[in-house]
PDB file of N, CA, C and O in Angstrom:
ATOM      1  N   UNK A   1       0.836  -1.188   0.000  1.00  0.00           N
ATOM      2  CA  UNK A   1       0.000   0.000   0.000  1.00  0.00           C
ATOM      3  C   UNK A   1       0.882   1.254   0.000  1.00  0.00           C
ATOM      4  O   UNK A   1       1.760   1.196   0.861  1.00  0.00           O
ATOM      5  N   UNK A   2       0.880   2.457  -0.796  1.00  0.00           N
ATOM      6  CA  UNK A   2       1.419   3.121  -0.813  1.00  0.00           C
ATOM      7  C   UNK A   2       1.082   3.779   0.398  1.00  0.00           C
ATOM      8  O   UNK A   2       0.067   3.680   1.086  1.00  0.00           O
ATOM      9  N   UNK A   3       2.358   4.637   0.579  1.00  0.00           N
ATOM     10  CA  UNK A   3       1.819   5.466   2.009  1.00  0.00           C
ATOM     11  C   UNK A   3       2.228   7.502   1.586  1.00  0.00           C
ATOM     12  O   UNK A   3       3.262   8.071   1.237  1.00  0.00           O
ATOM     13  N   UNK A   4       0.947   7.947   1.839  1.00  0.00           N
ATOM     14  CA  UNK A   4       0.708   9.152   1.327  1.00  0.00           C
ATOM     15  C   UNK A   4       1.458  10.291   2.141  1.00  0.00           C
ATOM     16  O   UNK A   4       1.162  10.312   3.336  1.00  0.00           O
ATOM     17  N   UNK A   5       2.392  11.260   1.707  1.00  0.00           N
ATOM     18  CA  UNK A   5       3.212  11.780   2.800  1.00  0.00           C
ATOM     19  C   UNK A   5       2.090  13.539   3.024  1.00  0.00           C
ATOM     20  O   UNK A   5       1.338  13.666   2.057  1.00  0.00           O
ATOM     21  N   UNK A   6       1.991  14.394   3.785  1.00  0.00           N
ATOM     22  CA  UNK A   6       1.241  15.081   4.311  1.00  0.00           C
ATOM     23  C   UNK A   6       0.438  16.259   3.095  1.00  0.00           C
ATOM     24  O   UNK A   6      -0.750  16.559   2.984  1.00  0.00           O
ATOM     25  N   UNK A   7       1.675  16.733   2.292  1.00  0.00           N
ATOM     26  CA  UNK A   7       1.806  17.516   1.361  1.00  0.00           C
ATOM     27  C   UNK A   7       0.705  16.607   0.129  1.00  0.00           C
ATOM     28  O   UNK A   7      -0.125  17.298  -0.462  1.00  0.00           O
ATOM     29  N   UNK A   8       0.762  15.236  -0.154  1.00  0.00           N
ATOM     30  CA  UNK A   8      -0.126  14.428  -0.946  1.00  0.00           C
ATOM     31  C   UNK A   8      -0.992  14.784  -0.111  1.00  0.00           C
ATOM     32  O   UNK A   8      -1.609  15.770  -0.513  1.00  0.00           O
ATOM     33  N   UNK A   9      -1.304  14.430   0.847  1.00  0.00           N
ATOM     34  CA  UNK A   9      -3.111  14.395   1.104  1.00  0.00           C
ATOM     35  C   UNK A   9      -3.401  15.720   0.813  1.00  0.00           C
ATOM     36  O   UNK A   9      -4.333  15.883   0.026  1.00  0.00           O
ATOM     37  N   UNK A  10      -2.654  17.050   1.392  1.00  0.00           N
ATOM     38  CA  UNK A  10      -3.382  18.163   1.065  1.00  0.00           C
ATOM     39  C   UNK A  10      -3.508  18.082  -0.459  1.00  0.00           C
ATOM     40  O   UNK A  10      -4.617  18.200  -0.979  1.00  0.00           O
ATOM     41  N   UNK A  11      -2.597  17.918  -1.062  1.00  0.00           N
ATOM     42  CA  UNK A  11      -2.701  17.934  -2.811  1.00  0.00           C
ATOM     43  C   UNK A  11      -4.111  17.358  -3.087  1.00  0.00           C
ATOM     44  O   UNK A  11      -4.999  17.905  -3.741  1.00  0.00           O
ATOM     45  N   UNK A  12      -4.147  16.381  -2.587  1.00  0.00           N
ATOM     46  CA  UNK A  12      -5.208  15.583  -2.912  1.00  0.00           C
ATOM     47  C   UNK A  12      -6.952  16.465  -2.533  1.00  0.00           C
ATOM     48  O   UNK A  12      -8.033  16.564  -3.114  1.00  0.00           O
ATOM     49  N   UNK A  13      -6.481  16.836  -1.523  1.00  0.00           N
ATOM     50  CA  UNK A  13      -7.841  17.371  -0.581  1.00  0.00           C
ATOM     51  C   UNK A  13      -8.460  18.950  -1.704  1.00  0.00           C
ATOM     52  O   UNK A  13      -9.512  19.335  -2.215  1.00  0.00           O
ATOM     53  N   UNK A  14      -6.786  19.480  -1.586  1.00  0.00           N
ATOM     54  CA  UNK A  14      -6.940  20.740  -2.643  1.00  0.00           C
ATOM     55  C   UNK A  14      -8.125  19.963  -4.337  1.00  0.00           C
ATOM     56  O   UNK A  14      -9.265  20.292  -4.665  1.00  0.00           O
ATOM     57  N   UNK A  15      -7.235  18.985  -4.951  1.00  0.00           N
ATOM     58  CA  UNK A  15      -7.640  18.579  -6.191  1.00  0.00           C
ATOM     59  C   UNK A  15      -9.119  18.316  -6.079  1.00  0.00           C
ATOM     60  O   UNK A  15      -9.812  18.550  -7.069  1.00  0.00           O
ATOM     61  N   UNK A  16      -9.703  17.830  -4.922  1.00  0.00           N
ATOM     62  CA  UNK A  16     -11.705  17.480  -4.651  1.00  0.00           C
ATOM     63  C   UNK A  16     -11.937  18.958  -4.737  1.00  0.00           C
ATOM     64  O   UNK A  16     -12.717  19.320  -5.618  1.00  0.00           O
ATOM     65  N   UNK A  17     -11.307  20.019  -3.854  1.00  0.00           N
ATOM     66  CA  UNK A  17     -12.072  20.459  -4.000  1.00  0.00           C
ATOM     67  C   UNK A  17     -11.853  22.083  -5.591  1.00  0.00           C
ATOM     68  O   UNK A  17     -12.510  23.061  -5.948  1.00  0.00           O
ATOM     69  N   UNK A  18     -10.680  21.478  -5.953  1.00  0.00           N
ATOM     70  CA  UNK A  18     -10.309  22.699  -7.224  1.00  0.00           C
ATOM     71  C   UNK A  18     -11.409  22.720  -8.383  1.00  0.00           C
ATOM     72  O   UNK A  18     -11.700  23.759  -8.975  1.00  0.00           O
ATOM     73  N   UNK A  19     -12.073  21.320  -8.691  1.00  0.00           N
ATOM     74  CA  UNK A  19     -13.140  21.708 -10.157  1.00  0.00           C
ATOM     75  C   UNK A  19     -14.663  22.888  -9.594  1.00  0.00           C
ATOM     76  O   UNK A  19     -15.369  23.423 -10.449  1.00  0.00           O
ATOM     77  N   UNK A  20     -14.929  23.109  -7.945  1.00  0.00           N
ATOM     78  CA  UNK A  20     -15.920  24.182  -7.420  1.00  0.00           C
ATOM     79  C   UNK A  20     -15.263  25.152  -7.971  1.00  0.00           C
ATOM     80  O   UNK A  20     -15.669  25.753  -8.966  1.00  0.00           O
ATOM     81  N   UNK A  21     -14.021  25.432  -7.281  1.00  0.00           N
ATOM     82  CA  UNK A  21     -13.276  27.032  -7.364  1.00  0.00           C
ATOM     83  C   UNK A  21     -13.336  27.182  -9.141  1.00  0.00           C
ATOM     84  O   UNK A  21     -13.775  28.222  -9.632  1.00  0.00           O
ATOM     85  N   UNK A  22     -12.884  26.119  -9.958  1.00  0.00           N
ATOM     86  CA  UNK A  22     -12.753  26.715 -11.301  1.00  0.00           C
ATOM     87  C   UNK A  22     -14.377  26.976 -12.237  1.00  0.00           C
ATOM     88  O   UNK A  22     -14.618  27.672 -13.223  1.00  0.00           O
ATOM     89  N   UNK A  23     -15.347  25.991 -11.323  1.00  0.00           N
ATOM     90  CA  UNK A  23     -16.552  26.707 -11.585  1.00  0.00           C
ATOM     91  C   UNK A  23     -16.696  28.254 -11.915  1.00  0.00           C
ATOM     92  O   UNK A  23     -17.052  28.895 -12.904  1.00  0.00           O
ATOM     93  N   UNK A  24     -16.326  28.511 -10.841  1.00  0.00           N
ATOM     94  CA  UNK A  24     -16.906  30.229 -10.457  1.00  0.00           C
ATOM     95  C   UNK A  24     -15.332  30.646 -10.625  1.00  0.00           C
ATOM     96  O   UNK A  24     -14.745  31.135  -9.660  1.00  0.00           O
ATOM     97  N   UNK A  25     -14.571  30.413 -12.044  1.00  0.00           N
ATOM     98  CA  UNK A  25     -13.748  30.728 -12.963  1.00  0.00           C
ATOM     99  C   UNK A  25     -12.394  31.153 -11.425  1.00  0.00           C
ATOM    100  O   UNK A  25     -11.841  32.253 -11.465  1.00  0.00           O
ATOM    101  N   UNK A  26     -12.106  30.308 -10.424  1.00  0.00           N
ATOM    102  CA  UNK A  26     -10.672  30.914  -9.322  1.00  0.00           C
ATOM    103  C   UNK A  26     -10.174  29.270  -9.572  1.00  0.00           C
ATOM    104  O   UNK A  26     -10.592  28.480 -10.417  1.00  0.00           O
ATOM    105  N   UNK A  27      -9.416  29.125  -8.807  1.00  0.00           N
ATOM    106  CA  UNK A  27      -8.521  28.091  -8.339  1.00  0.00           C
ATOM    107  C   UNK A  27      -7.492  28.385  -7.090  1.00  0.00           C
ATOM    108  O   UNK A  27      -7.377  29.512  -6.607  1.00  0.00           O
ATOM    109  N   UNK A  28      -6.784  27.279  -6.642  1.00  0.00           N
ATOM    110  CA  UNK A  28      -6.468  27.230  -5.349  1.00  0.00           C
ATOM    111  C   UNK A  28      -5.028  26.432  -5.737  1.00  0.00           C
ATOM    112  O   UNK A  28      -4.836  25.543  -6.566  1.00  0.00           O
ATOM    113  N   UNK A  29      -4.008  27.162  -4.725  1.00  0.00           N
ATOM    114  CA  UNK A  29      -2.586  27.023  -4.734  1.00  0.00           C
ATOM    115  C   UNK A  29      -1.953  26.816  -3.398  1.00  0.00           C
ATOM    116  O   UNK A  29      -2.098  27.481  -2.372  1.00  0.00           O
ATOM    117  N   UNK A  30      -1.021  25.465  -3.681  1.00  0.00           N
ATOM    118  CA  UNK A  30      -0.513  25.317  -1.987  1.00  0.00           C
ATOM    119  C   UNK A  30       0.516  26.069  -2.128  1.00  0.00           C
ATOM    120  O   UNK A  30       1.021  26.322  -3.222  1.00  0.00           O
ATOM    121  N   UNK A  31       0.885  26.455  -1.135  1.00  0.00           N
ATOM    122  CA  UNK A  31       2.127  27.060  -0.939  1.00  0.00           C
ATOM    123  C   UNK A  31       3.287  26.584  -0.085  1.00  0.00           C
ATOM    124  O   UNK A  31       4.487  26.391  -0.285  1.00  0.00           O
ATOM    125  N   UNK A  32       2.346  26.454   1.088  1.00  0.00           N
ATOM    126  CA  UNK A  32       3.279  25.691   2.177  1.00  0.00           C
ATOM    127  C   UNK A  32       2.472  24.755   3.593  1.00  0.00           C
ATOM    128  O   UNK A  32       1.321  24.759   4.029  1.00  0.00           O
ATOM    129  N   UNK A  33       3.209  24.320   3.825  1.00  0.00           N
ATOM    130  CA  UNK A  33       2.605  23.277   4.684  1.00  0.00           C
ATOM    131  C   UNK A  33       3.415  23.855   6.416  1.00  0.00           C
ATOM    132  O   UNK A  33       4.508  23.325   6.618  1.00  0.00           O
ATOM    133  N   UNK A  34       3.037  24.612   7.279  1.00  0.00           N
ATOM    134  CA  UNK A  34       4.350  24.734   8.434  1.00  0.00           C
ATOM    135  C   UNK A  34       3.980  23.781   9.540  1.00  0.00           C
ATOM    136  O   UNK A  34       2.814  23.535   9.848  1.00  0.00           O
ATOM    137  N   UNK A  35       5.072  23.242  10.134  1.00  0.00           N
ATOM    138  CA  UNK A  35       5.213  22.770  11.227  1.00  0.00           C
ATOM    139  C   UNK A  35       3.822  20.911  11.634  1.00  0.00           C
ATOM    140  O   UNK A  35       3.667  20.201  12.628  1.00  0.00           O
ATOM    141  N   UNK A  36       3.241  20.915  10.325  1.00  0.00           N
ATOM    142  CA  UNK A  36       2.554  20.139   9.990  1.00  0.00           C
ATOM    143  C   UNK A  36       1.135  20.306  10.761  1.00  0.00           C
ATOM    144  O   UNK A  36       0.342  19.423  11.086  1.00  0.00           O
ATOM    145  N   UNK A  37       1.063  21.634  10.943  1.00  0.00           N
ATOM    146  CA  UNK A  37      -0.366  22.327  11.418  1.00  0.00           C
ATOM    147  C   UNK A  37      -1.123  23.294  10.382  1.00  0.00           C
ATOM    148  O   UNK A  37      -2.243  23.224   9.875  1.00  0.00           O
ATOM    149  N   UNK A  38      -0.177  24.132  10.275  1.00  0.00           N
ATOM    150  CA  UNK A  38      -0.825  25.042   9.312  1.00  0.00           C
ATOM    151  C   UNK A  38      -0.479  25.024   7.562  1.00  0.00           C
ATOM    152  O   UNK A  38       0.564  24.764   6.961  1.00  0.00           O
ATOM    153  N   UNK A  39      -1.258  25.251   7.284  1.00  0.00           N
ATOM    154  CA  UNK A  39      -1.672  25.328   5.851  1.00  0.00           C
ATOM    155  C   UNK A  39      -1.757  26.549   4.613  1.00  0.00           C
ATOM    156  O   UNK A  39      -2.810  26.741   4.005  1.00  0.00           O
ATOM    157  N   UNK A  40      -0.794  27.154   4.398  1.00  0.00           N
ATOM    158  CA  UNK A  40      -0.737  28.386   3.592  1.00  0.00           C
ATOM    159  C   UNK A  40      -1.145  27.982   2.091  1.00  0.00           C
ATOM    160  O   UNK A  40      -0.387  27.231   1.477  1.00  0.00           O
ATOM    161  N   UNK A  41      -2.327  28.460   1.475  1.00  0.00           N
ATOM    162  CA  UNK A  41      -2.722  28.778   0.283  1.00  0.00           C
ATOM    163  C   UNK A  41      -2.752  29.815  -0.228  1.00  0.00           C
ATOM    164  O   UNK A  41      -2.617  30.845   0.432  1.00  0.00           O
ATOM    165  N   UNK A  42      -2.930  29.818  -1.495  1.00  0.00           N
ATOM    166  CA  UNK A  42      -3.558  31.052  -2.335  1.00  0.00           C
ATOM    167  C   UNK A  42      -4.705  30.958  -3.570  1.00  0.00           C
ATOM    168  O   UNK A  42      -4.810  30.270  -4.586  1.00  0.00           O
ATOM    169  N   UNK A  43      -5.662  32.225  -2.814  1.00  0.00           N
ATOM    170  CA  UNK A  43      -6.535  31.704  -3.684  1.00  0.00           C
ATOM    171  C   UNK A  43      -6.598  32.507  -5.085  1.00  0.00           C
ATOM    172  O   UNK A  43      -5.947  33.510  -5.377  1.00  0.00           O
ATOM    173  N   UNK A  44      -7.386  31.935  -5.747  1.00  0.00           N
ATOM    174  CA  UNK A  44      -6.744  32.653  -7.395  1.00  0.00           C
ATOM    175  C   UNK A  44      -7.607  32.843  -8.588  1.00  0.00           C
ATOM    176  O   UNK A  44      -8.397  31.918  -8.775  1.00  0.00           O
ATOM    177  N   UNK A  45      -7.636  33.590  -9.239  1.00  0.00           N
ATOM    178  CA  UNK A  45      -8.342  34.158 -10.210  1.00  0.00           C
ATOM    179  C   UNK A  45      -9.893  34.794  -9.967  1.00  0.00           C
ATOM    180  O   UNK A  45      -9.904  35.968  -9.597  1.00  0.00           O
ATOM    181  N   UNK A  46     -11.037  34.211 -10.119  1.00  0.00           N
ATOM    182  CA  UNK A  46     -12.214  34.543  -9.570  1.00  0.00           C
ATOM    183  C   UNK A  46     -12.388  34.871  -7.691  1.00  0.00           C
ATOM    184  O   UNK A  46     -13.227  35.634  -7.213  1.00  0.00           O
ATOM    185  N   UNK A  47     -11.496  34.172  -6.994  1.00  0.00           N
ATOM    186  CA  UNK A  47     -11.406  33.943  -5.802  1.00  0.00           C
ATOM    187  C   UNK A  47     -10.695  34.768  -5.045  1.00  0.00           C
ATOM    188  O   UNK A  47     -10.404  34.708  -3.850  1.00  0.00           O
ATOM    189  N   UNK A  48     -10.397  35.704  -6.039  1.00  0.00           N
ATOM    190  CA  UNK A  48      -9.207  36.826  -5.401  1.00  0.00           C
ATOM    191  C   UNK A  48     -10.220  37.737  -5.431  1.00  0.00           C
ATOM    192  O   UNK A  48     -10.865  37.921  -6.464  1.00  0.00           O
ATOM    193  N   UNK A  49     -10.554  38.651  -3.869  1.00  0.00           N
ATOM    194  CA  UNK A  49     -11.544  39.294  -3.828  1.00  0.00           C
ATOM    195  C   UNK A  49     -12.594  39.304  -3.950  1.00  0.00           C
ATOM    196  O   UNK A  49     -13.249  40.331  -4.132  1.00  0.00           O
ATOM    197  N   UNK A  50     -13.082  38.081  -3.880  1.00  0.00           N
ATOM    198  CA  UNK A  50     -15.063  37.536  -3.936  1.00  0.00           C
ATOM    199  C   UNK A  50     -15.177  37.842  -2.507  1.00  0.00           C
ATOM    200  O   UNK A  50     -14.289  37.669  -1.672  1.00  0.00           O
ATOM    201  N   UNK A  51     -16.393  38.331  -2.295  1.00  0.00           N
ATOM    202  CA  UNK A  51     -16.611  38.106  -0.907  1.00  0.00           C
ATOM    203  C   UNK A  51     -16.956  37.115  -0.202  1.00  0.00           C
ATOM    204  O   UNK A  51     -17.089  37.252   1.014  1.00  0.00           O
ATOM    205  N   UNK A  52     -17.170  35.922  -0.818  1.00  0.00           N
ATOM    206  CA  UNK A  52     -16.999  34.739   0.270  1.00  0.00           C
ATOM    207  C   UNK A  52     -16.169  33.884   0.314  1.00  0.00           C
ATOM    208  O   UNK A  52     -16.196  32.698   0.644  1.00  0.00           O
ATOM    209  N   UNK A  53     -15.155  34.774  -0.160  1.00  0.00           N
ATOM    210  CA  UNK A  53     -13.385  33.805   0.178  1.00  0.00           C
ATOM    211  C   UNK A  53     -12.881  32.981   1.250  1.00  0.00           C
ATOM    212  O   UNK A  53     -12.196  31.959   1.281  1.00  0.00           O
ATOM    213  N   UNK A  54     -13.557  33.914   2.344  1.00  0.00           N
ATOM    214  CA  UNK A  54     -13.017  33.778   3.416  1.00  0.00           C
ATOM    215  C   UNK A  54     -13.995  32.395   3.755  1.00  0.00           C
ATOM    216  O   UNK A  54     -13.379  31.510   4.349  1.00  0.00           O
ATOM    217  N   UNK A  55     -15.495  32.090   3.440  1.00  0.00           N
ATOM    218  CA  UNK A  55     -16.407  31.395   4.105  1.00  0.00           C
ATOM    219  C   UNK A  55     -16.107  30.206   2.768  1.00  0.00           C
ATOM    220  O   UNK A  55     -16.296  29.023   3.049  1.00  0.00           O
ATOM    221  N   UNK A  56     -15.777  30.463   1.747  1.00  0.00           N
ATOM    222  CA  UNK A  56     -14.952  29.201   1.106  1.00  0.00           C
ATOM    223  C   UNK A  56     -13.783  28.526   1.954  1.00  0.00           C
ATOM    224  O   UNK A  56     -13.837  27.308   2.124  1.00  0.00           O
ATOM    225  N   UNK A  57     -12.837  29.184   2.439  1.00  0.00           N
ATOM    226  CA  UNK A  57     -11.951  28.607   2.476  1.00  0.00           C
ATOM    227  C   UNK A  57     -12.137  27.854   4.012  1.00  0.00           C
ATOM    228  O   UNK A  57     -11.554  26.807   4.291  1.00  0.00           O
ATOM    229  N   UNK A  58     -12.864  28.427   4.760  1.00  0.00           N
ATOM    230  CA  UNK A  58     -13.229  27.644   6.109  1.00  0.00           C
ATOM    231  C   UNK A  58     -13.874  26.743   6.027  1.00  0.00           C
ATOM    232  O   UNK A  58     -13.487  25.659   6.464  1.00  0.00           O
ATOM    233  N   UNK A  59     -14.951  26.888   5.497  1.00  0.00           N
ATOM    234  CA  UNK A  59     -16.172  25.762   5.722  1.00  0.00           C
ATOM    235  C   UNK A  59     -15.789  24.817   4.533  1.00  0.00           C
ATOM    236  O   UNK A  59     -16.239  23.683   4.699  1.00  0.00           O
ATOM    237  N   UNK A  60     -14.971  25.010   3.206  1.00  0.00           N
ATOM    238  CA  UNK A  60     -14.690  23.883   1.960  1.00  0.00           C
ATOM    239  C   UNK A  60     -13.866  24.017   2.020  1.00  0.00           C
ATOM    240  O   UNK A  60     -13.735  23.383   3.067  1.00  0.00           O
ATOM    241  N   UNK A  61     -12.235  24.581   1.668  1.00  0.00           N
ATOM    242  CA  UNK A  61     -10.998  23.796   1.834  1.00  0.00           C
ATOM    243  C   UNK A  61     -10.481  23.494   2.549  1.00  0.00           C
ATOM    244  O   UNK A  61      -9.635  22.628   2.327  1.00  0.00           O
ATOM    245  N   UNK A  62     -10.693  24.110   4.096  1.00  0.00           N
ATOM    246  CA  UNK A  62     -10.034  23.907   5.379  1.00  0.00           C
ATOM    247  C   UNK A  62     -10.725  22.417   5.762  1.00  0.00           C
ATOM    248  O   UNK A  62     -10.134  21.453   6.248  1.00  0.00           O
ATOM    249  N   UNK A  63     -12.104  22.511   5.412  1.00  0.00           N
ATOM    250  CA  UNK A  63     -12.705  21.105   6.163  1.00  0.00           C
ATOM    251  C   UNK A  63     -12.326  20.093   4.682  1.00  0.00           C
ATOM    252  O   UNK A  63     -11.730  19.021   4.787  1.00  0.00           O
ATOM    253  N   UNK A  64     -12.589  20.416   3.925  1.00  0.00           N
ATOM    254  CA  UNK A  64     -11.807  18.721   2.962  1.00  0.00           C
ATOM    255  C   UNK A  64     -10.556  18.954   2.936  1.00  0.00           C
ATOM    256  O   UNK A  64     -10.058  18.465   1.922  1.00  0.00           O
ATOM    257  N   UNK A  65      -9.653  19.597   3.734  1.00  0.00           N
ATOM    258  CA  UNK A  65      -8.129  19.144   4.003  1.00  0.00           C
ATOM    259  C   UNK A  65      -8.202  18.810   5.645  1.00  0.00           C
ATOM    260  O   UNK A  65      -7.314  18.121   6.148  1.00  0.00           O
ATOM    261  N   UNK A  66      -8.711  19.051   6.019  1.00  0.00           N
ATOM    262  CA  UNK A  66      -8.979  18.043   7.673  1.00  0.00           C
ATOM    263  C   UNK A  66      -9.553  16.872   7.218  1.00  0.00           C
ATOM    264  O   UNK A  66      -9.479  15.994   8.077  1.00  0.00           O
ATOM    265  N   UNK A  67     -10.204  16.446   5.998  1.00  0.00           N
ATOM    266  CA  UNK A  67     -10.611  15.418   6.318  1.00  0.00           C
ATOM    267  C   UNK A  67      -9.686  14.403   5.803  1.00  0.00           C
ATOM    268  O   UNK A  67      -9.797  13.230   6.160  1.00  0.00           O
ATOM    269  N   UNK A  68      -8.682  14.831   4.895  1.00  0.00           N
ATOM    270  CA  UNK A  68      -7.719  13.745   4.433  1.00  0.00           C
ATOM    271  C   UNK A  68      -6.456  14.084   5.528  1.00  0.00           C
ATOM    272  O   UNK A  68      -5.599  13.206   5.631  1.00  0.00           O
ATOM    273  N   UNK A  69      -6.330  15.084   6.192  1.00  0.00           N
ATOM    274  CA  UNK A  69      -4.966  15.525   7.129  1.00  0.00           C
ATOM    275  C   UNK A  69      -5.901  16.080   8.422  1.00  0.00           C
ATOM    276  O   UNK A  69      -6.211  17.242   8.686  1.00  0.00           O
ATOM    277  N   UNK A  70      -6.158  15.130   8.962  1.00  0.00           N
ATOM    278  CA  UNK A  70      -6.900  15.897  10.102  1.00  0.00           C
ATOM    279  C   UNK A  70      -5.871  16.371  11.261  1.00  0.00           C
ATOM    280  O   UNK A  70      -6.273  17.175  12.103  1.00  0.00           O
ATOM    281  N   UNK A  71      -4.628  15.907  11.303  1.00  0.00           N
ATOM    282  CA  UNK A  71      -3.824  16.746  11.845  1.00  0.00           C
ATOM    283  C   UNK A  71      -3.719  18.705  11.601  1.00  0.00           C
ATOM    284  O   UNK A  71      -3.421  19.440  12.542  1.00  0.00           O
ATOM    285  N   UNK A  72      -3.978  19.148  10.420  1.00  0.00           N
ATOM    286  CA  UNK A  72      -4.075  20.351  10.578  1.00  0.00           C
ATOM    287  C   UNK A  72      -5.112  21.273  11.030  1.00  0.00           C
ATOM    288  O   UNK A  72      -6.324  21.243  10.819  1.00  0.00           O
ATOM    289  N   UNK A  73      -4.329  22.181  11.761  1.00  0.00           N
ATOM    290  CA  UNK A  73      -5.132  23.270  12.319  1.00  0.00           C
ATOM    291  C   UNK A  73      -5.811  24.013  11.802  1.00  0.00           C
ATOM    292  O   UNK A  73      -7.033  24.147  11.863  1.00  0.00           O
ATOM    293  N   UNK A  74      -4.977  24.608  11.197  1.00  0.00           N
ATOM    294  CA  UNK A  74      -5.683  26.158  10.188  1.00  0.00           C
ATOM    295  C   UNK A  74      -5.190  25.995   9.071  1.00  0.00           C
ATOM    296  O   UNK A  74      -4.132  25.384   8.917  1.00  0.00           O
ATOM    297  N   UNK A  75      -5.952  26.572   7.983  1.00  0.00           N
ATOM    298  CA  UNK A  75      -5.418  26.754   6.341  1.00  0.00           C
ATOM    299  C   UNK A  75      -5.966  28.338   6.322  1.00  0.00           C
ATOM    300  O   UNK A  75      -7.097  28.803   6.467  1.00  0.00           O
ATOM    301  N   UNK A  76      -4.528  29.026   6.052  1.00  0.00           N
ATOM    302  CA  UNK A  76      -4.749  30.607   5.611  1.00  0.00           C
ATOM    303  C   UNK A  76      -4.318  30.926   4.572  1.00  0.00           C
ATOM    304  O   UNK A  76      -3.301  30.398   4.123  1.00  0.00           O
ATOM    305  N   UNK A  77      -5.016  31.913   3.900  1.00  0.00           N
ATOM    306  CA  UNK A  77      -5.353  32.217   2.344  1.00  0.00           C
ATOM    307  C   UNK A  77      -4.349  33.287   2.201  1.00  0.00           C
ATOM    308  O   UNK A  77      -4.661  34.331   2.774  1.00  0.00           O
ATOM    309  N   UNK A  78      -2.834  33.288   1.365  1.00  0.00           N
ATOM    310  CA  UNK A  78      -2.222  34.074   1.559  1.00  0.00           C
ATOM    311  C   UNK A  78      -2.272  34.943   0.246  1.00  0.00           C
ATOM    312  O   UNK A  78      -2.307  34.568  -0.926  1.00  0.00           O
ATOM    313  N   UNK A  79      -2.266  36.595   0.941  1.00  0.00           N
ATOM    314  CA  UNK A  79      -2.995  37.236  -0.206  1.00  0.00           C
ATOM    315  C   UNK A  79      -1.408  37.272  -1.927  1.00  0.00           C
ATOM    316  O   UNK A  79      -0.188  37.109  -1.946  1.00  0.00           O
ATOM    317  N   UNK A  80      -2.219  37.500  -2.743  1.00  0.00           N
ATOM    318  CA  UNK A  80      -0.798  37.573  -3.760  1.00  0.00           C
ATOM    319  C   UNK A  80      -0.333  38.789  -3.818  1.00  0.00           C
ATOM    320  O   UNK A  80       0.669  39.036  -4.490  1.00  0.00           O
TER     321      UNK A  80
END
């Protein structure tokens, strides 16, 4: 069985949820992973400056990257 290292699951968690964001024409970028708690993204194109960036990224990418890395704490949206 392969074994998935932390950065894959977020990849993974990001990829469920990237075909919503490119719906509503944004997408979503890892950046960094720190201390294997927190979660630095960026969000992108349509998603830069929508006003429910912020309630995207809590309630849909933060929770489908807890659910494949439930070790992390927070995922923050780092501006470009």
């Amino acid at each position: 069985m392969e074994i998935l290292t932390l950065h894959d699951k977020i990849e993974a968690a990001l990829e469920e949820i990237r075909p919503f964001l490119q719906n509503d024409g944004g997408d979503i970028k890892l950046l960094s992973v720190e201390n294997d708690k927190i979660v630095k993204v960026q969000l992108q194109g349509a998603c830069v400056g929508c006003s429910v960036n912020q309630m995207t990224l809590k309630s849909g990418v933060e929770m489908t990257i807890k659910k494949h890395a439930p070790q992390i704490e927070q995922v923050i949206n780092v501006e470009g």
